[in-house]
C-alpha positions in Angstrom: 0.0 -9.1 -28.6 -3.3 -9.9 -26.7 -1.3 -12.7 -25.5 1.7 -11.0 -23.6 -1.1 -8.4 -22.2 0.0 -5.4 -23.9 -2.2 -2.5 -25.1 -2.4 -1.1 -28.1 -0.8 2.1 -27.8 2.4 0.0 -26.6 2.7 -2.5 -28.6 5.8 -1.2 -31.0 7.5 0.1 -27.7 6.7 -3.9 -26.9 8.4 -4.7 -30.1 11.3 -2.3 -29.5 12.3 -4.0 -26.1 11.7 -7.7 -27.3 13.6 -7.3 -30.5 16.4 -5.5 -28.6 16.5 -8.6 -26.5 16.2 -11.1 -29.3 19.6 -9.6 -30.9 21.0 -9.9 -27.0 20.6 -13.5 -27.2 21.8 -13.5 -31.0 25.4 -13.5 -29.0 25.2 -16.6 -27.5 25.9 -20.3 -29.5 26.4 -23.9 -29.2 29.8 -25.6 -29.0 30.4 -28.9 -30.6 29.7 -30.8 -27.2 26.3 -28.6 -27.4 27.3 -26.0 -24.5 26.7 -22.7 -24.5 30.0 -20.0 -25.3 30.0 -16.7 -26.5 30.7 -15.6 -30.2 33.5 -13.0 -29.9 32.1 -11.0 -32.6 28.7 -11.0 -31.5 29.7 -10.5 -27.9 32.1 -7.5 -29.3 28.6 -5.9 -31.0 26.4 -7.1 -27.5 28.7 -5.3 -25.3 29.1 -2.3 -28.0 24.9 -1.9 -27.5 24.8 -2.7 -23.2 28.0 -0.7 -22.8 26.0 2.4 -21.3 27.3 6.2 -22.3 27.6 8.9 -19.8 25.0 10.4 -21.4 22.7 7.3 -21.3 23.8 7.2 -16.9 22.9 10.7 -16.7 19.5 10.2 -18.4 19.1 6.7 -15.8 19.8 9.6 -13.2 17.0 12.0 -14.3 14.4 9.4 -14.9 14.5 7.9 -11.1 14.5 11.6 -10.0 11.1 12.2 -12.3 9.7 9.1 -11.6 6.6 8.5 -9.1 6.6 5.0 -8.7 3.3 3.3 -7.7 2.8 -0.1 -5.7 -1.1 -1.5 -6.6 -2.5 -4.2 -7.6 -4.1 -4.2 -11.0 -7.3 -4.6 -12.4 -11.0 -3.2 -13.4 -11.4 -0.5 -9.9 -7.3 -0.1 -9.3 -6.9 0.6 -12.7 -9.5 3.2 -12.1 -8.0 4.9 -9.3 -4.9 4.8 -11.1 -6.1 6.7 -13.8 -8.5 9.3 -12.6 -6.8 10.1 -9.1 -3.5 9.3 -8.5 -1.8 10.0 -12.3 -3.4 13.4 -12.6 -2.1 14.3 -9.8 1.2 12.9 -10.1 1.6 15.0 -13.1 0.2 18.1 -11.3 3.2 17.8 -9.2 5.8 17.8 -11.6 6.4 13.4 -11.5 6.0 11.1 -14.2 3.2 8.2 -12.9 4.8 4.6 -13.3 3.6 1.4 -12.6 5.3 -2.1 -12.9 3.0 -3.2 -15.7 4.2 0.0 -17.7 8.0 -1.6 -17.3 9.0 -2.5 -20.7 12.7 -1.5 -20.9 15.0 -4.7 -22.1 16.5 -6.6 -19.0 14.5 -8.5 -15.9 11.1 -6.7 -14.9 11.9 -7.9 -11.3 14.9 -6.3 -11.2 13.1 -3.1 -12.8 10.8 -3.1 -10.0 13.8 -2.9 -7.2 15.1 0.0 -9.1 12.1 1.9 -9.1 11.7 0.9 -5.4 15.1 1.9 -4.1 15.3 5.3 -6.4 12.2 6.9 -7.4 12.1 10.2 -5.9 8.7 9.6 -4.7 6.7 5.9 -4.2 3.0 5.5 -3.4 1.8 2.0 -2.3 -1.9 1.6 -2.3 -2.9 0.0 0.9 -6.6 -0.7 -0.3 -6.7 -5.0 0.2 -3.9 -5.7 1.9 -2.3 -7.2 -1.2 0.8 -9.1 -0.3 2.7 -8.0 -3.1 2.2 -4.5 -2.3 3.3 -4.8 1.7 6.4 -6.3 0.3 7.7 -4.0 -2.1 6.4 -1.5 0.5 8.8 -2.6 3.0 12.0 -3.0 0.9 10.8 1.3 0.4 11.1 1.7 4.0 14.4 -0.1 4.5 16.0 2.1 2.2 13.9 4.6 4.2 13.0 7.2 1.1 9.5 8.4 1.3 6.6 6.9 0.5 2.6 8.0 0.5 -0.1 5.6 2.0 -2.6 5.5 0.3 -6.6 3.6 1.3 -9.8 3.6 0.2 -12.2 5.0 2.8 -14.1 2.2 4.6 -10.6 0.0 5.1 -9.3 -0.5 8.0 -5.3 0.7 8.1 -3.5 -2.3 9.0 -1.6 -2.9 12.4 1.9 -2.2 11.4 1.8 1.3 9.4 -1.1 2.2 11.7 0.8 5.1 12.9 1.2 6.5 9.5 -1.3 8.9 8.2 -2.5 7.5 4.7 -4.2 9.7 1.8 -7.8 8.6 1.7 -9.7 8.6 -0.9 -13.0 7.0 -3.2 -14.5 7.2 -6.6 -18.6 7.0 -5.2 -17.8 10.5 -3.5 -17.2 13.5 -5.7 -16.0 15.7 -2.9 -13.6 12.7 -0.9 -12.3 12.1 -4.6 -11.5 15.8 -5.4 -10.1 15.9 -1.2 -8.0 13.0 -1.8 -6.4 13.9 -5.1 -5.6 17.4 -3.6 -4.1 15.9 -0.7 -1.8 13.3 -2.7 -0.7 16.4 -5.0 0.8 18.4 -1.9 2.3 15.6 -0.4 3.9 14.4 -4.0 5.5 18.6 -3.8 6.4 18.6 -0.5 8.7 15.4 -0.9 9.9 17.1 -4.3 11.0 20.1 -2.1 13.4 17.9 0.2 16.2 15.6 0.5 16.0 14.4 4.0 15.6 10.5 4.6 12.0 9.6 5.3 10.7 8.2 8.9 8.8 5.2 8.7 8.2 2.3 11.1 11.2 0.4 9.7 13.5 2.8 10.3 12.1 4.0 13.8 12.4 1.0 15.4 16.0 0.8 14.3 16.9 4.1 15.3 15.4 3.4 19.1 17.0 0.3 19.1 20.3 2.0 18.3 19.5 4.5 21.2 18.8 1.6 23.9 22.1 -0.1 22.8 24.1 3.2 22.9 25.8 2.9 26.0 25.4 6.6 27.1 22.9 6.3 29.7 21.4 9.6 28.4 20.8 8.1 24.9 19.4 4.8 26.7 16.7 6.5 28.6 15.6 8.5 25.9 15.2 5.2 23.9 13.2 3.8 26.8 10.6 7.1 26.7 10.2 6.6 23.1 9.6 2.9 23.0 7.1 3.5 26.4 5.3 6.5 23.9 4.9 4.6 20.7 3.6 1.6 23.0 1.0 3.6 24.2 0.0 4.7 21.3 -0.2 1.0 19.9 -2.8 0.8 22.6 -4.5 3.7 22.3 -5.3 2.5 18.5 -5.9 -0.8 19.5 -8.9 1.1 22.4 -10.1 3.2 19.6 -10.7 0.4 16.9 -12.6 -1.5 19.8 -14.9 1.5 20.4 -15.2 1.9 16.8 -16.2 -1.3 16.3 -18.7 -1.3 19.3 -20.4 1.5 17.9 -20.4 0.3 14.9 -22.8 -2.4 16.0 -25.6 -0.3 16.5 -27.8 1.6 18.8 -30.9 0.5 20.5 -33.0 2.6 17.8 -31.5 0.2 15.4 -33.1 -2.7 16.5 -37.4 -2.8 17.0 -39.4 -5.8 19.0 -39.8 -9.0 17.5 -36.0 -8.6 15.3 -34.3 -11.9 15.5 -30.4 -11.3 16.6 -27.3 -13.2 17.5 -25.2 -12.8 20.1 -21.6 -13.7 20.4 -22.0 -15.8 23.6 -25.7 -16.6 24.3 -26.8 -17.6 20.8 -30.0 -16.7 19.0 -32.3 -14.7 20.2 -35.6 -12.4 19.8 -35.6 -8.6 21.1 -38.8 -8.0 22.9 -38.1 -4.9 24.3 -35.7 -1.3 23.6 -35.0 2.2 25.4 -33.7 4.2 23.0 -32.9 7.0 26.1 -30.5 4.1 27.9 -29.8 1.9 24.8 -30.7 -0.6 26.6 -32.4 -4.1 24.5 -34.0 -7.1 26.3 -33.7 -10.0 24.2 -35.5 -13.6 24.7 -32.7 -15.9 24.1 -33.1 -20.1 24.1 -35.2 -21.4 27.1 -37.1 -18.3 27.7 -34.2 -16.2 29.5 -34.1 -12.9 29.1 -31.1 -10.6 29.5 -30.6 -6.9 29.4 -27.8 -5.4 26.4 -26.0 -2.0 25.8 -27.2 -2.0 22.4 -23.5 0.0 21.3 -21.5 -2.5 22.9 -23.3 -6.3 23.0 -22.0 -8.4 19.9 -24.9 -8.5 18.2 -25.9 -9.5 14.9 -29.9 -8.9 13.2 -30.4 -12.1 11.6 -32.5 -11.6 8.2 -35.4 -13.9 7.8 
């Protein structure tokens, strides 16, 4: 078993499914010119098993509708936040937590995945890394356009394209963020149990603008024109507030003392000689003895450690 990956505590649910499998293929045989055909009697007792029951369909039904599905990559810390954040409170809101590597009914695991994708009442997708997979999976969600929760470790930067989307943050070195972030995924998790509406997402927003600029009805056109103008502006009003963030980031003048070597983005190396910390003003010694003047918050400069 430690060689397919599988736990413990799984491992005859493991056997269950591969067995079940193993009889599947049971159904298939070799002609005399060596190609494959199909025994009628074992394809009678193969179809007998796969033939699915109404009961069986109706159970399908009520395991999609109970189902959290979760998009993450895997390993030491996901696994972590996996089990101490988002599954308690999963179950807290009346959803059973999956995730693909918990897949083990008989058929293609890919094909599990879509499934869980495309019908779980509720899907959470981990934005912590920017793992490809994740953004992938993430998008086929939004296409279908049922709802998801964002989720991202504090400290990460949201990327571009879902930046408009408020994300559940959360972090295992803070007691209180942990306990606000687990709270917050709960209540999220019961509000999209208490509704059926189709979920807004970026996807489906630009679709449904585009379908208002191509309408025809000049009403419907201009209103398509003020919403793409609005969500423009807000691209850019992110895009100033990640600079400014970034600039203050950098550092005030109280940050840096005489004699620090720095480097700056377009002048080099250099040595501050002098600070305000009223103005935040630095004067750094770069090559050649020129001195220049810097707004500490907003110059590109790095300390260099000696």
């Amino acid at each position: 078993m430690r060689d397919f990956g599988v736990s413990r505590e799984r491992v005859p649910t493991f056997i269950e499914v591969f067995t079940a499998n193993l009889t599947y293929l049971k159904a298939f045989a070799a002609n005399a010119e060596g190609a494959p055909v199909v025994s009628p009697a074992a394809a009678s007792t193969a179809g007998d098993a796969l033939a699915p029951s109404v009961s069986s369909e109706s159970e399908g039904v009520r395991e999609f509708l109970d189902t959290c599905f979760v998009l993450m990559p895997f390993g030491e810390w996901f696994d972590r936040y996996y089990k101490e954040i988002y599954a308690p409170a999963i179950k807290e809101a009346g959803f059973e937590p999956l995730r693909a590597d918990s897949l083990f009914n008989s058929g293609s695991v890919i094909e599990q995945i879509w499934q869980q994708i495309r019908k779980a009442k509720v899907l959470l997708a981990d934005l912590t890394g920017k793992n490809p997979n994740v953004f992938y999976e993430l998008a086929v969600r939004h296409a279908v356009r049922k709802p998801v929760i964002h989720l991202l470790e504090i400290g990460q930067e949201i990327p571009f394209d879902v930046a408009n989307v408020r994300a559940v943050q959360y972090s295992l070195d803070d007691p209180d963020a942990l306990e606000a972030g687990r709270g917050d995924l709960q209540r999220k998790a019961e509000a999209i149990g208490r509704t059926d509406r189709p979920s807004s997402n970026p996807i489906s927003a630009a679709r449904d603008l585009q379908l208002l600029r191509t309408s025809g009805e000049p009403r419907l056109e201009l209103e398509g024109e003020i919403l793409s103008a609005i969500a423009d502006l807000r691209v850019e009003v992110q895009t100033l507030a990640k600079r400014m963030d970034e600039r203050r980031s950098r550092g005030s003048a109280a940050t840096f003392e005489p004699g620090d070597r720095v480097q700056h983005g377009t002048f080099g190396e250099g040595e501050v000689v002098g600070t305000d910390n009223q103005s935040g003003l630095l004067v750094v010694r770069f090559a050649g003895g020129e001195e220049r003047k810097l707004l500490a918050g907003y110059a590109p400069l790095m300390r260099l450690h000696t």
